[in-house]
C-alpha positions as CSV (number, residue, x, y, z in Angstrom):
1,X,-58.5,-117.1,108.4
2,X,-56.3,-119.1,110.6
3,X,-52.1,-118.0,111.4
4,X,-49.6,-119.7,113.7
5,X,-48.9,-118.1,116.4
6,X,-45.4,-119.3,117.3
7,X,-42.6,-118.8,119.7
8,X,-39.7,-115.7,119.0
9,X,-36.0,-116.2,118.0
10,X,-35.0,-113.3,115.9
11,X,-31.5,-111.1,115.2
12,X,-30.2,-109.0,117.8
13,X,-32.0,-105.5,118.1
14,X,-31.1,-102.8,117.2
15,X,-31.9,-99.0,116.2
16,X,-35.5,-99.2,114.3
17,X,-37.5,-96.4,112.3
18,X,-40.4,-94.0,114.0
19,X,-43.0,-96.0,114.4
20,X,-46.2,-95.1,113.3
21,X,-47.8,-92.5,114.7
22,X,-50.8,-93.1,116.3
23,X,-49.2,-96.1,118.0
24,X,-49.1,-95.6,122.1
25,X,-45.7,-95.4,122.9
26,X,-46.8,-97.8,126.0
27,X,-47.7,-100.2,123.3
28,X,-44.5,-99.7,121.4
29,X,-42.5,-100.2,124.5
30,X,-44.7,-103.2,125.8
31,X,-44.4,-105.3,122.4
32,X,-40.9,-104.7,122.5
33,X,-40.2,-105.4,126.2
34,X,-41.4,-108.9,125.3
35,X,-39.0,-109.0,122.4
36,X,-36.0,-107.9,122.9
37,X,-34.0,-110.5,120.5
38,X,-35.9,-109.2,117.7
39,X,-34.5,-106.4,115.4
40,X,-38.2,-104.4,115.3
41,X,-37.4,-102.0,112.6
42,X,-41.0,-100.2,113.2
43,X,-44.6,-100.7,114.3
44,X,-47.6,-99.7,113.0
45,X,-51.5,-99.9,113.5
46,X,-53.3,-102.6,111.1
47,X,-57.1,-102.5,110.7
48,X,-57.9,-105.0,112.9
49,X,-58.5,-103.6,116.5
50,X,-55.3,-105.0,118.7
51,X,-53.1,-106.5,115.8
52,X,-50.3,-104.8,114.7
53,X,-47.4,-104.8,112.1
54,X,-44.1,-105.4,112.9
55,X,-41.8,-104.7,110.5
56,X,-38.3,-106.5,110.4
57,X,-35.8,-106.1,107.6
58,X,-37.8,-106.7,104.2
59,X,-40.4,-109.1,105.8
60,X,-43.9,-108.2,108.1
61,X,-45.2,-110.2,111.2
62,X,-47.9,-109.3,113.5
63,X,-48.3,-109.2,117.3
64,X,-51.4,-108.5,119.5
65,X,-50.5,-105.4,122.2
66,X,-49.2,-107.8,124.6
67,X,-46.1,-108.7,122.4
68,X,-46.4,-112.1,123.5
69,X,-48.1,-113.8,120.4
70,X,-46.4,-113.1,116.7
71,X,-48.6,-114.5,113.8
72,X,-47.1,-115.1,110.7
73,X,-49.2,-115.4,107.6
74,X,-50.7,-112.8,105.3
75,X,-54.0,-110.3,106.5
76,X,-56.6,-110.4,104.0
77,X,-59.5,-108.4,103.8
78,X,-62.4,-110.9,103.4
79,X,-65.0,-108.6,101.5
80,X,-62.7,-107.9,98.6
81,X,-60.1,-110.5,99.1
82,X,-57.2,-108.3,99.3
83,X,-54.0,-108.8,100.2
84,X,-52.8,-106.3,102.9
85,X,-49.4,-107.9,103.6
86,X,-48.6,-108.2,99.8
87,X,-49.4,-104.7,99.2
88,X,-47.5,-103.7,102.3
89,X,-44.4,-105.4,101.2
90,X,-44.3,-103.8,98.6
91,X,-44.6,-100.4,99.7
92,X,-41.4,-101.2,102.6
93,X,-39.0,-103.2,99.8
94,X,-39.5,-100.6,97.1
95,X,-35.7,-99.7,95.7
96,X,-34.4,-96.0,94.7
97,X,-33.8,-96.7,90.9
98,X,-31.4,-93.9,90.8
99,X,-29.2,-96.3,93.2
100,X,-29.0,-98.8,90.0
101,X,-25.5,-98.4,88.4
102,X,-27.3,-98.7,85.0
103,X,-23.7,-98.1,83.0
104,X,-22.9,-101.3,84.8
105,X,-25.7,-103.3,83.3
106,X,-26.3,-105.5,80.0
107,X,-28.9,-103.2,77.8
108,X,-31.1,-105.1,75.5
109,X,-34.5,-104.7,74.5
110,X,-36.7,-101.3,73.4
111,X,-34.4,-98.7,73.6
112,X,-37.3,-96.4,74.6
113,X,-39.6,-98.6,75.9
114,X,-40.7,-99.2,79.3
115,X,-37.7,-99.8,81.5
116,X,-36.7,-102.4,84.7
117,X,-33.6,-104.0,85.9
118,X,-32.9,-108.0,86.7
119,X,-30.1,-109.1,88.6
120,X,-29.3,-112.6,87.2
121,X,-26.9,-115.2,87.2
122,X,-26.0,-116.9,84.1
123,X,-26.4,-120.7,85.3
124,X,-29.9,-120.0,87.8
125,X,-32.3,-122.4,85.4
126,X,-34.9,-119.8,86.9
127,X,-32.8,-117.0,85.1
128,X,-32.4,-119.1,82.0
129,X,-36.5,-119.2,81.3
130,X,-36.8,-115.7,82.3
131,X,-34.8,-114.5,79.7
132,X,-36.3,-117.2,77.0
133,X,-39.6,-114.9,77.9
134,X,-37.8,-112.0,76.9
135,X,-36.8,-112.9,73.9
136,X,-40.2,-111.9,72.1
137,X,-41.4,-109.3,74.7
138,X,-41.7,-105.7,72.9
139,X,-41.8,-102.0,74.4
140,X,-39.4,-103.0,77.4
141,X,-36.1,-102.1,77.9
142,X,-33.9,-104.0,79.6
143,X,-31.0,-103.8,82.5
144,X,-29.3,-106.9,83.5
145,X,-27.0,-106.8,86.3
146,X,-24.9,-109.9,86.3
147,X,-25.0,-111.4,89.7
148,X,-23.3,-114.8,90.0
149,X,-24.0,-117.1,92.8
150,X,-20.7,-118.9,93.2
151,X,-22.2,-121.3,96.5
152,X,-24.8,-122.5,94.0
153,X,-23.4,-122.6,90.7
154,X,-19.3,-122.3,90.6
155,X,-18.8,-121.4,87.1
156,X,-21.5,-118.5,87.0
157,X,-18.7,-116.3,87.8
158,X,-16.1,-117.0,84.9
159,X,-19.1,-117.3,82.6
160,X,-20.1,-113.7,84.0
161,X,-16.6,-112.2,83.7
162,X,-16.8,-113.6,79.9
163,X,-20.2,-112.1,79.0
164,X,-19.3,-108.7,81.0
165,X,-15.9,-108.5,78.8
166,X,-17.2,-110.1,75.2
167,X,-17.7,-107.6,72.4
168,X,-21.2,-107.7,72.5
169,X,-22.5,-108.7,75.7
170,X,-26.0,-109.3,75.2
171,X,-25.2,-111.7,72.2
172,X,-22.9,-113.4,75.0
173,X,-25.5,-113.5,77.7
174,X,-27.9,-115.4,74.9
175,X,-25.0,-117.4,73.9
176,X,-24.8,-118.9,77.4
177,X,-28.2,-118.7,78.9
178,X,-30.1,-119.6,76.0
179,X,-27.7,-121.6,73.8
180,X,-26.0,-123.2,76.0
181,X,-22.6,-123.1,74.1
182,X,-19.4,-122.1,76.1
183,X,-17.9,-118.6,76.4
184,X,-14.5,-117.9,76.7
185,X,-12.9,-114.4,77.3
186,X,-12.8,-112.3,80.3
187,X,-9.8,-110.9,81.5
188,X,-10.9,-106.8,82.0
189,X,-12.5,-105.0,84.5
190,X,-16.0,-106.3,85.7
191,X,-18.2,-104.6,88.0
192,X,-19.4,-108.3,89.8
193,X,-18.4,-107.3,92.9
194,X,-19.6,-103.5,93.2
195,X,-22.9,-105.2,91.8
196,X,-23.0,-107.9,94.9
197,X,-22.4,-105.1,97.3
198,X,-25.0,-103.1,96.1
199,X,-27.3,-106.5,96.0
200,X,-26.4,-106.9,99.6
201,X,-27.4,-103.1,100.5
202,X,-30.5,-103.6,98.8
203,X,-31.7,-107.0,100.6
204,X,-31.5,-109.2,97.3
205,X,-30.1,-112.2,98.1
206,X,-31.9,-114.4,95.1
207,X,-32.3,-114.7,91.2
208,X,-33.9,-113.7,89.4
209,X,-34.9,-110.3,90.8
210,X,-36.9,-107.9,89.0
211,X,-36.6,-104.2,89.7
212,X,-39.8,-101.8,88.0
213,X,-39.2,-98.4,87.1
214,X,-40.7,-97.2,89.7
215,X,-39.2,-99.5,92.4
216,X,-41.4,-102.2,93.0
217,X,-39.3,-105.6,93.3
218,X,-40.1,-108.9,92.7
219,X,-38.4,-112.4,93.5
220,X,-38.8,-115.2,90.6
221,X,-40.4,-114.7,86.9
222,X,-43.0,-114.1,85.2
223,X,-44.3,-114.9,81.7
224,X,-43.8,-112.0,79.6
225,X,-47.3,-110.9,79.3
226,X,-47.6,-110.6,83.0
227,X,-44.8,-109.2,83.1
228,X,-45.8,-106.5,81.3
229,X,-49.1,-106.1,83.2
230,X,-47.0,-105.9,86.3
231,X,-44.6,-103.0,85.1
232,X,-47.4,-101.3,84.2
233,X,-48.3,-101.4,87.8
234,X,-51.7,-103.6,87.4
């Protein structure tokens, strides 16, 4: 499997996690002598003998022990085909769910069924078919966390502040996102912006986002019987 191997312009650096172990801290110190404008959060060993991972933020690269060659791509194990980046990922971009303000959130769906969290914005068209999958989806519960992005859709705000104050906000969320009638209303207390502070904290910067019981996150949508494949953790 071929990567590109491309040149480094990255954040500033700044304080990063232990690094793994059983890396040399000669290594450690060499890969990030020859990176200094790159915010290495940590580095660990991969299983291919003189590659490792660098982790920065929520994404991964990988750098031979020189630190002068980053590949960007995704490491695969050829006999099984796995993905060792995806799987990777998603252990480092894993979310506390008792950080989720769930008395802040619209609750539809199974009352005890299986439960996640979506932060969505009422005018994403992205948002719009994710909830038309939810419509028929059983044994899920649901938290929706209204998260209107104003730079790409002005009015998902005041159509937020309308669905967070209507009597029942789920009908309202349907109303708009699935009807496409007009709300009016708003005019109380919303938690929009504690619930883009805490998207900010928590590195999601997109909608929709799905949030698993037990942490996993995922960018985009899926069809409601993967969906529920994928909460299960399969």
């Amino acid at each position: 499997m071929r990567f590109l191997l491309v040149l480094l312009m990255f954040l500033p650096v700044s304080l990063y996690a232990a690094d793994d172990e059983n890396i040399a801290p000669k290594i450690a110190d060499q890969i990030r002598k020859h990176n200094v404008d790159m915010k290495i959060d940590s580095i660990r060993r991969t299983p291919v003998s003189g590659i490792y991972e660098i982790k920065t933020g929520d994404n991964i690269y990988y750098m031979d022990r020189s630190g002068k060659y980053l590949i960007s791509g995704h490491l695969f194990e050829t006999a099984t085909k796995k993905d060792l980046t995806a799987v990777r990922l998603e252990q480092i971009n894993r979310i506390d769910w008792s950080v989720l303000p769930l008395d802040k959130a619209v609750v539809s769906g199974d009352s005890n069924g299986t439960e996640m969290a979506v932060f969505t914005d009422p005018d994403c068209p992205y948002c719009k078919k994710f909830e038309e999958s939810l419509k028929g989806i059983k044994g899920v519960k649901v938290y929706t966390f209204l998260f209107p992005l104003t730079q790409l859709h002005p009015d998902a705000r005041r159509k937020s502040e309308a669905i967070w104050c209507a009597k029942d906000r789920h009908a309202a969320l349907l109303q708009v996102m699935l009807d496409d009638k007009p709300i009016s209303g708003g005019g109380c207390n919303t938690p929009l912006d504690e619930i883009a502070a805490l998207a900010g904290r928590l590195n999601i910067n997109g909608t929709p986002t799905i949030i698993a019981r037990d942490g996993r996150k995922l960018g985009g949508m899926l069809p409601a019987d993967k969906l529920k494949i994928w909460l299960a953790g399969k």
